[in-house]
PQR file with spaces between the fields and no chain letter, atoms N, CA, C, O and H, PARSE charges and radii, in Angstrom:
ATOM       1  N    UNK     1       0.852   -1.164    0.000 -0.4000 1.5000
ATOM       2  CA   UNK     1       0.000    0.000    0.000 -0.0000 2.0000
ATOM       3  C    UNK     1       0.896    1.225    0.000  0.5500 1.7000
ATOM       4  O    UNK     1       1.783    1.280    0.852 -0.5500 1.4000
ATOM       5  N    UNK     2       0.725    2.393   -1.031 -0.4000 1.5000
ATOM       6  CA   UNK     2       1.257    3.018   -0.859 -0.0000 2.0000
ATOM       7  C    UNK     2       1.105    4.365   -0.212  0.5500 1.7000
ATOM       8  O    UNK     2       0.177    4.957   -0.765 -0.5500 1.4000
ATOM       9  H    UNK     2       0.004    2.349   -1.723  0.4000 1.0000
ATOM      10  N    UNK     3       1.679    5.114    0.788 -0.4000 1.5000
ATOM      11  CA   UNK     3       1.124    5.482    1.467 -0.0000 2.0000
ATOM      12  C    UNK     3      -0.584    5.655    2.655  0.5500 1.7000
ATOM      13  O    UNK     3      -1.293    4.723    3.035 -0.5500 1.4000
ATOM      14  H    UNK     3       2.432    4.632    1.236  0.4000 1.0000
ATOM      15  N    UNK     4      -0.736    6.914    2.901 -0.4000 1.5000
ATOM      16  CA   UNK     4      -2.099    5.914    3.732 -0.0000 2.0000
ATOM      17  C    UNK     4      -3.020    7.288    4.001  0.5500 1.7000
ATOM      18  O    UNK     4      -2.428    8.285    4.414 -0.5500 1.4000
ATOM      19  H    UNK     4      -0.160    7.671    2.592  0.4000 1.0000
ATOM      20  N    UNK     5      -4.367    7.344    3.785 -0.4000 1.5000
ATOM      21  CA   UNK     5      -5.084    8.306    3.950 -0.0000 2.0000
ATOM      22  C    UNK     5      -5.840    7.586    4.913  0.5500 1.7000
ATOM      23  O    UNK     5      -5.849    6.369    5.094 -0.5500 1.4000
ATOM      24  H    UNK     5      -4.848    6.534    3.449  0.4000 1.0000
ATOM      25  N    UNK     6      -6.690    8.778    5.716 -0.4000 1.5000
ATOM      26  CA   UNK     6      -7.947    8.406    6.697 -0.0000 2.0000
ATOM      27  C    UNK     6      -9.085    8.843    6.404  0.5500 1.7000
ATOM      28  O    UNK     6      -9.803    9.743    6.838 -0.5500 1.4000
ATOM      29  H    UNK     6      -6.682    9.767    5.569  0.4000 1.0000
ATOM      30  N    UNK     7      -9.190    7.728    5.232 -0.4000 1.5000
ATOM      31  CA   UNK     7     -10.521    7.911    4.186 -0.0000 2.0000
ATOM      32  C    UNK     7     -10.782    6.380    4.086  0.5500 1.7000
ATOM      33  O    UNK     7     -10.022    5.437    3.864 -0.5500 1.4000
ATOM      34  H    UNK     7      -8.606    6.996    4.879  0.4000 1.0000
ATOM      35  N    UNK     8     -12.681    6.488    4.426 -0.4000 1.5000
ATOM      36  CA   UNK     8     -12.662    4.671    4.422 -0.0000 2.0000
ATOM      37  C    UNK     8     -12.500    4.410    2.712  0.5500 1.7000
ATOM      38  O    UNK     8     -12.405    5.228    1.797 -0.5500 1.4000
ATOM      39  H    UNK     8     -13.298    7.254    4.606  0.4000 1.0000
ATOM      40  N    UNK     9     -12.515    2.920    2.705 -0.4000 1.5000
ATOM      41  CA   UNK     9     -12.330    2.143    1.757 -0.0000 2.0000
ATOM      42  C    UNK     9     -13.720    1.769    0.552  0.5500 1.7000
ATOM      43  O    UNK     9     -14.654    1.043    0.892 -0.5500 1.4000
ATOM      44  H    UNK     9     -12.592    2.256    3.448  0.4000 1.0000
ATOM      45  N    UNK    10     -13.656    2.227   -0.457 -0.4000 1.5000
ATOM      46  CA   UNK    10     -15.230    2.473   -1.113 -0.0000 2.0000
ATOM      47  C    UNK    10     -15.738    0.793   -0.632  0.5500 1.7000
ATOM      48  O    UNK    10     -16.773    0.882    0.027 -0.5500 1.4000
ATOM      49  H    UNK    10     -12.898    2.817   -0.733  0.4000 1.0000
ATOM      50  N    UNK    11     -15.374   -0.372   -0.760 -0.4000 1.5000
ATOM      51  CA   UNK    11     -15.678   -1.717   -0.798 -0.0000 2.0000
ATOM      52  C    UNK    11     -15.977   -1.755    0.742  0.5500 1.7000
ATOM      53  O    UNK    11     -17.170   -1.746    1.042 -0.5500 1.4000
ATOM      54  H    UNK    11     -14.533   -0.445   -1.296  0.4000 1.0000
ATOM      55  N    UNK    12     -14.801   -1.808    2.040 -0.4000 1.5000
ATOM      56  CA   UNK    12     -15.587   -2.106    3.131 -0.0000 2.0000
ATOM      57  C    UNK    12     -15.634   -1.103    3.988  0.5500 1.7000
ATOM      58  O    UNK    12     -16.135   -1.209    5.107 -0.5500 1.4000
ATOM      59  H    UNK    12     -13.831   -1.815    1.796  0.4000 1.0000
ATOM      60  N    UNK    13     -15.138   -0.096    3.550 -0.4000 1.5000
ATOM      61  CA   UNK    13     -15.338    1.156    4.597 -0.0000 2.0000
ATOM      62  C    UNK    13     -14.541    1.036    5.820  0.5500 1.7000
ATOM      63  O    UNK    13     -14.919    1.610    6.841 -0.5500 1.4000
ATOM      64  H    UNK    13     -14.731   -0.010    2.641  0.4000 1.0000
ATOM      65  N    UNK    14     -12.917   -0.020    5.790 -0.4000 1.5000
ATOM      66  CA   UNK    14     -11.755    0.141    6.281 -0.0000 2.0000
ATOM      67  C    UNK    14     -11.224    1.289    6.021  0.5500 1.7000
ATOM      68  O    UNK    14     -11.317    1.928    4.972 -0.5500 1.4000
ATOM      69  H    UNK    14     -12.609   -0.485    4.960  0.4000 1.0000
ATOM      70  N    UNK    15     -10.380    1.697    7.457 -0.4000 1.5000
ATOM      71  CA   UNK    15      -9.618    3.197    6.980 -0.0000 2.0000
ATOM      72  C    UNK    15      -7.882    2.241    7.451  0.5500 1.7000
ATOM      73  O    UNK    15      -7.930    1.056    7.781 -0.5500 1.4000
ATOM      74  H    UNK    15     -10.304    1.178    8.309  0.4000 1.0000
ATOM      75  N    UNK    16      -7.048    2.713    7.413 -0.4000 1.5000
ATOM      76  CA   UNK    16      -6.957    3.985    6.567 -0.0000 2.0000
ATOM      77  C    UNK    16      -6.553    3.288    4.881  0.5500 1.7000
ATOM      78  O    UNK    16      -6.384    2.148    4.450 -0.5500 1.4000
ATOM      79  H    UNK    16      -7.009    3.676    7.145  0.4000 1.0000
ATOM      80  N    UNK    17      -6.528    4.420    4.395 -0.4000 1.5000
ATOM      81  CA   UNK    17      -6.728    3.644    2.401 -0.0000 2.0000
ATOM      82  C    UNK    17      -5.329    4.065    1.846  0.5500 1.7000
ATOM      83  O    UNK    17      -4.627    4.951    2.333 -0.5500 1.4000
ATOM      84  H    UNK    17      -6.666    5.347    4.746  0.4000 1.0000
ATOM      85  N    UNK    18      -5.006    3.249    0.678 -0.4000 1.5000
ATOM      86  CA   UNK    18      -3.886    3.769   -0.101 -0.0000 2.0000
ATOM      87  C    UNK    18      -4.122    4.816   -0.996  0.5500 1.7000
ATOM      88  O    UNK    18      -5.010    4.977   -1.833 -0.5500 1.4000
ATOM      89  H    UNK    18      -5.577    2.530    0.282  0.4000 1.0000
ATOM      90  N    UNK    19      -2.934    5.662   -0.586 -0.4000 1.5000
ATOM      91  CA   UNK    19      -2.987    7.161   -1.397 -0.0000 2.0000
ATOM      92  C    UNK    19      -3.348    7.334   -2.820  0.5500 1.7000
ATOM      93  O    UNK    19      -3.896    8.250   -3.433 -0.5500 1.4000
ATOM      94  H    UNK    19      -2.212    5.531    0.094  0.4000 1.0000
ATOM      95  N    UNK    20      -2.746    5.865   -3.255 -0.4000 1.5000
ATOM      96  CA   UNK    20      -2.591    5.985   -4.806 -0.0000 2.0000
ATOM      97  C    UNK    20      -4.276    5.511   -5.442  0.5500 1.7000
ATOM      98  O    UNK    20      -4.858    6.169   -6.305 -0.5500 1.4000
ATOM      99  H    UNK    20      -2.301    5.121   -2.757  0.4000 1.0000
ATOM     100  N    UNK    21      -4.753    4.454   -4.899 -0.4000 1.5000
ATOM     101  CA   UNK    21      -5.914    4.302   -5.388 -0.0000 2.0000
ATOM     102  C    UNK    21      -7.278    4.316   -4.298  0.5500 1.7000
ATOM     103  O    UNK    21      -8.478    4.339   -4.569 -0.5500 1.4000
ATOM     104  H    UNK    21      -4.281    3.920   -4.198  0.4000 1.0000
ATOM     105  N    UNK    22      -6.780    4.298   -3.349 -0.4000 1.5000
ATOM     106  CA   UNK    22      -8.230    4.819   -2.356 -0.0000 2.0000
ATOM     107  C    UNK    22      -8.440    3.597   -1.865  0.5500 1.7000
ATOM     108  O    UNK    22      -9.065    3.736   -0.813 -0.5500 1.4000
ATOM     109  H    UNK    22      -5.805    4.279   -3.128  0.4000 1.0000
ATOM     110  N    UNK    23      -8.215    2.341   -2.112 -0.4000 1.5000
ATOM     111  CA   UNK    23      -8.499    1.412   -1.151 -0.0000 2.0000
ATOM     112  C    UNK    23      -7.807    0.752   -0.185  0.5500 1.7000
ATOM     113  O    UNK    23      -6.598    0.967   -0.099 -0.5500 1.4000
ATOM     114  H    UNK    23      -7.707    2.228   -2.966  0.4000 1.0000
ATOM     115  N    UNK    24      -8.534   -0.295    0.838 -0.4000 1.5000
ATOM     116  CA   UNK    24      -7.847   -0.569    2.203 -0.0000 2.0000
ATOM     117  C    UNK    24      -6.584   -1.100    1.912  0.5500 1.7000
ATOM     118  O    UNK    24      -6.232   -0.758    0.783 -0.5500 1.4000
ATOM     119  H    UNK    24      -9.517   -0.470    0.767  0.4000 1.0000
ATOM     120  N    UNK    25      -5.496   -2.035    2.682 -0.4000 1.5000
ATOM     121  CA   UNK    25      -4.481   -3.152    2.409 -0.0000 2.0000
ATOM     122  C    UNK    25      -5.607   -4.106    1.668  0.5500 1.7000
ATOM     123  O    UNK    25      -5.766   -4.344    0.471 -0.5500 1.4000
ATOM     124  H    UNK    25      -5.782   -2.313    3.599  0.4000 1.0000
ATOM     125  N    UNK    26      -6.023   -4.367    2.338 -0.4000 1.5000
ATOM     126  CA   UNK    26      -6.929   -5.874    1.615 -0.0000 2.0000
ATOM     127  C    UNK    26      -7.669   -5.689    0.111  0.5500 1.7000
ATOM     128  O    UNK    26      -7.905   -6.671   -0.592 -0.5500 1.4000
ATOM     129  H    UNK    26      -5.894   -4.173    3.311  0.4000 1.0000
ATOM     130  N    UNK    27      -7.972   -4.454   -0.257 -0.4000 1.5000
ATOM     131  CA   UNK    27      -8.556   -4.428   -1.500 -0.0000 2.0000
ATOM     132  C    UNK    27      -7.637   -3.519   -2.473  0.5500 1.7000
ATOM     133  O    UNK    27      -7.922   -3.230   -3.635 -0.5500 1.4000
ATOM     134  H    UNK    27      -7.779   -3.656    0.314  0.4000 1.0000
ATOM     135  N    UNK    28      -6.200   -3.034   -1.595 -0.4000 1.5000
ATOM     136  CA   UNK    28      -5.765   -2.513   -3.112 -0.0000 2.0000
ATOM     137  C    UNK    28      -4.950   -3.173   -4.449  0.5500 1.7000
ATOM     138  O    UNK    28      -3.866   -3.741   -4.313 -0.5500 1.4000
ATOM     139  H    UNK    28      -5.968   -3.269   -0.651  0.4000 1.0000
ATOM     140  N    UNK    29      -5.191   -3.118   -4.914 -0.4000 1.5000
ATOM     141  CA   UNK    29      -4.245   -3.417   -6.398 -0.0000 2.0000
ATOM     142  C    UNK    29      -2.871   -3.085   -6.520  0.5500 1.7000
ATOM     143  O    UNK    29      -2.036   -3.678   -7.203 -0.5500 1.4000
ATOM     144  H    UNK    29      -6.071   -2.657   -5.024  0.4000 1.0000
ATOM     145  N    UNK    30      -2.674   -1.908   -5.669 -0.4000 1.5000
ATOM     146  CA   UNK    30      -1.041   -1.714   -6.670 -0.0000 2.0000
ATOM     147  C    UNK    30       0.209   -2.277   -6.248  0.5500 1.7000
ATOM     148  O    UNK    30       1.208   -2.137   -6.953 -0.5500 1.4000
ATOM     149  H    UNK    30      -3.352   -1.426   -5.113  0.4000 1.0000
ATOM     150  N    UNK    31       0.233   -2.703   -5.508 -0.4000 1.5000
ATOM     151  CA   UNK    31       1.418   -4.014   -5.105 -0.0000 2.0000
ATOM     152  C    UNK    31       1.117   -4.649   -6.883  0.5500 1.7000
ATOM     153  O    UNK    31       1.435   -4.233   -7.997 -0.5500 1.4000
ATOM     154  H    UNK    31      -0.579   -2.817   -4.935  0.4000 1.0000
ATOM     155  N    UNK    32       0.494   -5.611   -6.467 -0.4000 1.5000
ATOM     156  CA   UNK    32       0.179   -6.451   -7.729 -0.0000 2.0000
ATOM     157  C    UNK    32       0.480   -6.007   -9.044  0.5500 1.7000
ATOM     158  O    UNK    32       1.392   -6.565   -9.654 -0.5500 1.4000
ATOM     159  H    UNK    32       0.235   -5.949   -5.563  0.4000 1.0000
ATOM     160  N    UNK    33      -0.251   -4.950   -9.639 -0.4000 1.5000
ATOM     161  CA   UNK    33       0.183   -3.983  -10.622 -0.0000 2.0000
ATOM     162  C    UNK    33       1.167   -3.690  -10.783  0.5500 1.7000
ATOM     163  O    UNK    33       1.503   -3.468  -11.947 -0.5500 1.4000
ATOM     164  H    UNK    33      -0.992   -4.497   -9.144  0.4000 1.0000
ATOM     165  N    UNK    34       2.136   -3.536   -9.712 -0.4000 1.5000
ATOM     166  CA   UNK    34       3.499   -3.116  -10.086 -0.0000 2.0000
ATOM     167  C    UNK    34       4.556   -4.583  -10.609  0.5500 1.7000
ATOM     168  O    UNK    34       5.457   -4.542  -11.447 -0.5500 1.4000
ATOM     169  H    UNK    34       1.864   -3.716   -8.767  0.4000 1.0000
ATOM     170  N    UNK    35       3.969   -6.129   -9.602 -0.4000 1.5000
ATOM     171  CA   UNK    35       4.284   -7.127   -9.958 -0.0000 2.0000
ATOM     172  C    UNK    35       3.698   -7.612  -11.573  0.5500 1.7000
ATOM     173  O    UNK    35       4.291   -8.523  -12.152 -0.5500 1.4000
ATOM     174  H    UNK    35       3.237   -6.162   -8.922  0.4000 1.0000
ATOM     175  N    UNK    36       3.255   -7.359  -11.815 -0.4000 1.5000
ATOM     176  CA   UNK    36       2.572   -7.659  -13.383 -0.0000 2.0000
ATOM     177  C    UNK    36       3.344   -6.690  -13.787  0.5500 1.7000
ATOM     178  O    UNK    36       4.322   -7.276  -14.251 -0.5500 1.4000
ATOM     179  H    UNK    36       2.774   -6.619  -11.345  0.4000 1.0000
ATOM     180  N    UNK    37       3.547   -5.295  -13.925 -0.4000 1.5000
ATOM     181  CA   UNK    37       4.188   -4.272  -15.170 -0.0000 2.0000
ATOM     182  C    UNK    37       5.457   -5.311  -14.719  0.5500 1.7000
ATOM     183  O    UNK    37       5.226   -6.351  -15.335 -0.5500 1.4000
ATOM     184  H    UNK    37       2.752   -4.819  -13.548  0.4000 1.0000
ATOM     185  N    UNK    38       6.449   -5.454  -14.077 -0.4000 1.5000
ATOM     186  CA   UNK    38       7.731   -6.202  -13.688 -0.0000 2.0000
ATOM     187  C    UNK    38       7.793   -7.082  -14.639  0.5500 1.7000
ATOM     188  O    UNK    38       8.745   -7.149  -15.417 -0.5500 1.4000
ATOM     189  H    UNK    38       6.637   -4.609  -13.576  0.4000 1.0000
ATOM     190  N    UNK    39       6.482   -8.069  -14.676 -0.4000 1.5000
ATOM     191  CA   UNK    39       6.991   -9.621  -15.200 -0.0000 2.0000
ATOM     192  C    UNK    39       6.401   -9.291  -16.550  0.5500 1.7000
ATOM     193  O    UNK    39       6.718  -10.204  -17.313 -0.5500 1.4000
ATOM     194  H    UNK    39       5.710   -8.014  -14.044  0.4000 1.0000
ATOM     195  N    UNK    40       5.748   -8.465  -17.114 -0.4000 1.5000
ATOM     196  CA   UNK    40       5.377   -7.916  -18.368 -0.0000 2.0000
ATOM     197  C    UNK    40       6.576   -7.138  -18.846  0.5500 1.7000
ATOM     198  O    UNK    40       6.549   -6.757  -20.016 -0.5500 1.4000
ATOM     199  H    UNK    40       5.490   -7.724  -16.495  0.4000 1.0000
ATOM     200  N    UNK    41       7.479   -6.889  -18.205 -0.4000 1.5000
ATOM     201  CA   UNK    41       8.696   -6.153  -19.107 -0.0000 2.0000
ATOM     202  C    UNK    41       9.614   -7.340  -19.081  0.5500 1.7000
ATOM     203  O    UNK    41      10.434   -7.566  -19.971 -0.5500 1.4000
ATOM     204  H    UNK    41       7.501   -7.199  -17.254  0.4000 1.0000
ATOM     205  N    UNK    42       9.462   -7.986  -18.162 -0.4000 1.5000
ATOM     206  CA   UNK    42      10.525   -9.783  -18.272 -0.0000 2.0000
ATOM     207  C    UNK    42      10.422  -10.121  -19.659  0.5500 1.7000
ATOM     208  O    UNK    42      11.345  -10.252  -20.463 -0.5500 1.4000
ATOM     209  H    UNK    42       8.797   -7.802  -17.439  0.4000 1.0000
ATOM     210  N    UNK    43       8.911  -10.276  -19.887 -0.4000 1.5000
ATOM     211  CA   UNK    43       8.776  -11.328  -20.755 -0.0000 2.0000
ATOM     212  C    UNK    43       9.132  -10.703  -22.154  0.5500 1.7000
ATOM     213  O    UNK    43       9.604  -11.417  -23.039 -0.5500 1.4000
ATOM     214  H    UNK    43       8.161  -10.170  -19.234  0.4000 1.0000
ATOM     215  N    UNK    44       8.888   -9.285  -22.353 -0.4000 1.5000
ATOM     216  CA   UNK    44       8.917   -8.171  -23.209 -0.0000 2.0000
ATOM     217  C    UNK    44      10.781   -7.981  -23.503  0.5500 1.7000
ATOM     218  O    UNK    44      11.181   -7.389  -24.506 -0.5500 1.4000
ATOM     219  H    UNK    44       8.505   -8.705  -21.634  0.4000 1.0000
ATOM     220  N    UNK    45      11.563   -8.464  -22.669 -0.4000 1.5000
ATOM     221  CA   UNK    45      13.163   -8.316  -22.941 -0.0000 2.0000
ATOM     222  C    UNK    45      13.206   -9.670  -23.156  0.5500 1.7000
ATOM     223  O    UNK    45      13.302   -9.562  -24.378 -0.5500 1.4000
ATOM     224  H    UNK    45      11.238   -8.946  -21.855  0.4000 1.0000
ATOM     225  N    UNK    46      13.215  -10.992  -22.958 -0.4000 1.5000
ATOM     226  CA   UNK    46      13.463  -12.185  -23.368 -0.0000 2.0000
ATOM     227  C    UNK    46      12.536  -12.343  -24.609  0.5500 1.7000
ATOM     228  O    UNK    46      12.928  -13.227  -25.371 -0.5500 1.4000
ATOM     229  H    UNK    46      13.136  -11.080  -21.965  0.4000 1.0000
ATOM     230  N    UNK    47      11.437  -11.721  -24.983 -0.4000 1.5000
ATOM     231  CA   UNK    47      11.126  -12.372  -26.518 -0.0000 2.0000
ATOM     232  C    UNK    47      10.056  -10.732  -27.045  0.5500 1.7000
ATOM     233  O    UNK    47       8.873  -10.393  -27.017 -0.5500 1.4000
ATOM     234  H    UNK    47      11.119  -11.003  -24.364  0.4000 1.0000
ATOM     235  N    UNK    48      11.661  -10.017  -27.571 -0.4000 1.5000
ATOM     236  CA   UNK    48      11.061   -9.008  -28.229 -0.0000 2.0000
ATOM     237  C    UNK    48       9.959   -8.837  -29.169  0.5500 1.7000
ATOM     238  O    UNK    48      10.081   -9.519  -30.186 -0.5500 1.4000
ATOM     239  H    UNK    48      12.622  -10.292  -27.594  0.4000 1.0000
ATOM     240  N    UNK    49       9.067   -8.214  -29.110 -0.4000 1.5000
ATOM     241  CA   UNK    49       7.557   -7.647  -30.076 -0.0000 2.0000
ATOM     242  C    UNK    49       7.218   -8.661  -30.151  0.5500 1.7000
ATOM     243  O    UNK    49       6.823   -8.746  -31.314 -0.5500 1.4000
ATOM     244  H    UNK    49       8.968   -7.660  -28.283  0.4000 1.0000
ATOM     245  N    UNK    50       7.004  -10.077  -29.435 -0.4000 1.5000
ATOM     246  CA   UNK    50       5.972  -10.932  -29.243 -0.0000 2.0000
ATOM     247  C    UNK    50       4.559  -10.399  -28.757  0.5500 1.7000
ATOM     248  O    UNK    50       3.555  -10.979  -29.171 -0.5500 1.4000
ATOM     249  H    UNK    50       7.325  -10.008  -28.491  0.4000 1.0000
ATOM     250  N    UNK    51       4.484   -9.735  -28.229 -0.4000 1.5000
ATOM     251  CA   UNK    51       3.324   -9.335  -27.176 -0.0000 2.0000
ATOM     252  C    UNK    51       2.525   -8.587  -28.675  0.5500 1.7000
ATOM     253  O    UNK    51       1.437   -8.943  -29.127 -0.5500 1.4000
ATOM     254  H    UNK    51       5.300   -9.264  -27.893  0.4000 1.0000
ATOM     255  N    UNK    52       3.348   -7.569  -29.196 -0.4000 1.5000
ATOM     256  CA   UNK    52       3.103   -6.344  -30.498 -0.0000 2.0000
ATOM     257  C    UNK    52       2.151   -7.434  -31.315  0.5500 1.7000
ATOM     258  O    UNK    52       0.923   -7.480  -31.235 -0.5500 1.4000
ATOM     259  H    UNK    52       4.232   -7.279  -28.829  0.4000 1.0000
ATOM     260  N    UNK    53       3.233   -8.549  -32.347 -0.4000 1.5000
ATOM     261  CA   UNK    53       3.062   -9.355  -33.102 -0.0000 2.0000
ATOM     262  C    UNK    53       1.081   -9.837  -32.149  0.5500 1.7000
ATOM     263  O    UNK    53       0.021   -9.597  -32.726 -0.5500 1.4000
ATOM     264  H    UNK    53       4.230   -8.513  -32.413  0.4000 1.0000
ATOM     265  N    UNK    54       1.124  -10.171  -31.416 -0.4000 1.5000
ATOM     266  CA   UNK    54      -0.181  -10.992  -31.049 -0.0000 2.0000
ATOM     267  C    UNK    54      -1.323   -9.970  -31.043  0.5500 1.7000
ATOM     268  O    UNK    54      -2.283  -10.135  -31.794 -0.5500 1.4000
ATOM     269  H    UNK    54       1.985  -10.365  -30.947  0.4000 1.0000
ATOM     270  N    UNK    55      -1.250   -8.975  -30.260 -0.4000 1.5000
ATOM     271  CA   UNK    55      -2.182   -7.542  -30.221 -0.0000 2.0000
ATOM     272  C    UNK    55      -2.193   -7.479  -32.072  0.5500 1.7000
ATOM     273  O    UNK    55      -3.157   -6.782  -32.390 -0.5500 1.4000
ATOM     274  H    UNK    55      -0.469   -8.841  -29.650  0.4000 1.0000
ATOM     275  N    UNK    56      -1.796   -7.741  -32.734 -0.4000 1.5000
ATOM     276  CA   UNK    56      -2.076   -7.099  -34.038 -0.0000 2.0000
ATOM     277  C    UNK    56      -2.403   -8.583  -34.753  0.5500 1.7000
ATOM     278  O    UNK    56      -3.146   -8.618  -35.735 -0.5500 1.4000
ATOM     279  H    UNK    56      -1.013   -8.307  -32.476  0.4000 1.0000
ATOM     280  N    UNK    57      -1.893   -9.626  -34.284 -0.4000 1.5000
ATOM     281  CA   UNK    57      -2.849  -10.836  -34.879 -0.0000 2.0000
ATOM     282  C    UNK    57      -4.281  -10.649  -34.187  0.5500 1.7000
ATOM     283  O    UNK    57      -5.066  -10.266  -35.054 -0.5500 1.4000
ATOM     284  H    UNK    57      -1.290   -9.597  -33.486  0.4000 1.0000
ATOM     285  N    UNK    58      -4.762  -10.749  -33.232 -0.4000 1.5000
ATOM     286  CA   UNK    58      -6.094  -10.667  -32.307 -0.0000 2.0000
ATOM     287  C    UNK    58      -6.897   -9.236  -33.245  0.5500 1.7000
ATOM     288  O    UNK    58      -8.011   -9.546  -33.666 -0.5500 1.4000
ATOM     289  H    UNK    58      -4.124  -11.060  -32.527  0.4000 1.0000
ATOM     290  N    UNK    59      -6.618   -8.325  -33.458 -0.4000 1.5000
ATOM     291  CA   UNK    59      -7.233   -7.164  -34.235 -0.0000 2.0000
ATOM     292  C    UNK    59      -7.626   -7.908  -35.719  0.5500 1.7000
ATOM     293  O    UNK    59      -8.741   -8.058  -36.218 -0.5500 1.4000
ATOM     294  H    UNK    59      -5.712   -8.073  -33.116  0.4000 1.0000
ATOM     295  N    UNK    60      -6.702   -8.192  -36.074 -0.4000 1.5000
ATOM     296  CA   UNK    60      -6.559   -9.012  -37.854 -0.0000 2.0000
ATOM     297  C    UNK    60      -7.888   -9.946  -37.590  0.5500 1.7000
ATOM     298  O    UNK    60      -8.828  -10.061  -38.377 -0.5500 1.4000
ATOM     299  H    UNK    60      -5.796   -8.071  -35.668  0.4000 1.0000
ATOM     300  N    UNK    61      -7.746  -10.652  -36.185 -0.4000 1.5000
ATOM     301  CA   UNK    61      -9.309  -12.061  -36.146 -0.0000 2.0000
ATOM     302  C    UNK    61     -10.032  -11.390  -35.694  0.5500 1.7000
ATOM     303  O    UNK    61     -11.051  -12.062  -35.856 -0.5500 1.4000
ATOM     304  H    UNK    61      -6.982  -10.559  -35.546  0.4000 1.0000
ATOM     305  N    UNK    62     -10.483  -10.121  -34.993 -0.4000 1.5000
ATOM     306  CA   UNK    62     -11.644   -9.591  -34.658 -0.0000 2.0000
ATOM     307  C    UNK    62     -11.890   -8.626  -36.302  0.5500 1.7000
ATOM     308  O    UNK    62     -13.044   -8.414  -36.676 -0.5500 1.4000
ATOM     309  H    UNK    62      -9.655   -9.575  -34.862  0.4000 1.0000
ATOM     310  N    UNK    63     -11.426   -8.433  -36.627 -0.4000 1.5000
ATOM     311  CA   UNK    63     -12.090   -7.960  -38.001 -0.0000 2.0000
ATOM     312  C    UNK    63     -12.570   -8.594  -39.007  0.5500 1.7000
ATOM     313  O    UNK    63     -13.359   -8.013  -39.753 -0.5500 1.4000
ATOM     314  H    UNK    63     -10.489   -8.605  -36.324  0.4000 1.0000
ATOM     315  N    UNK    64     -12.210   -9.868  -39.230 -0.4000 1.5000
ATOM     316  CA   UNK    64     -12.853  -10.935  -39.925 -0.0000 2.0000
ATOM     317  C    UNK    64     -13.606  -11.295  -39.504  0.5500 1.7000
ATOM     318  O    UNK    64     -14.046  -12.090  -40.334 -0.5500 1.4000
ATOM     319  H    UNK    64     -11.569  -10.340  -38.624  0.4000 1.0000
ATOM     320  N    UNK    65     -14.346  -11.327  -38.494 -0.4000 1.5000
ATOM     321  CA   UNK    65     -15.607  -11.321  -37.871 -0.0000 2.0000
ATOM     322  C    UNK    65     -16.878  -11.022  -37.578  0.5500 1.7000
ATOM     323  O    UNK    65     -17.447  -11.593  -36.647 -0.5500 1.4000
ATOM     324  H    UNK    65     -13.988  -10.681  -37.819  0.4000 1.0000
């Protein structure tokens, strides 16, 4: 959690909330988020414009559709 306001939590109305997105320890996201952008740039340096290449195959099959 990053930093901490004494503002309840929109979900259970725990205080105090993280600065960055407003919710308690238990319901925020950005720990996690920051672990996903991490292992999303892993995978993004071991197998360059794979990710690119697929986002633009997936567009190519939703338009034939």
């Amino acid at each position: 959690m990053n930093g901490q306001l004494w503002e309840p939590c929109p979900r259970c109305k725990q205080e105090p909330v993280c600065a960055d997105c407003g919710y308690c320890e238990r319901h925020c996201g950005c720990e996690q988020a920051r672990k996903d952008r991490a292992e999303i740039n892993r995978f993004q340096e071991t197998y360059p414009e794979f990710l690119a290449r697929l986002s633009r195959y997936s567009e190519e099959q939703e338009k034939e559709t």
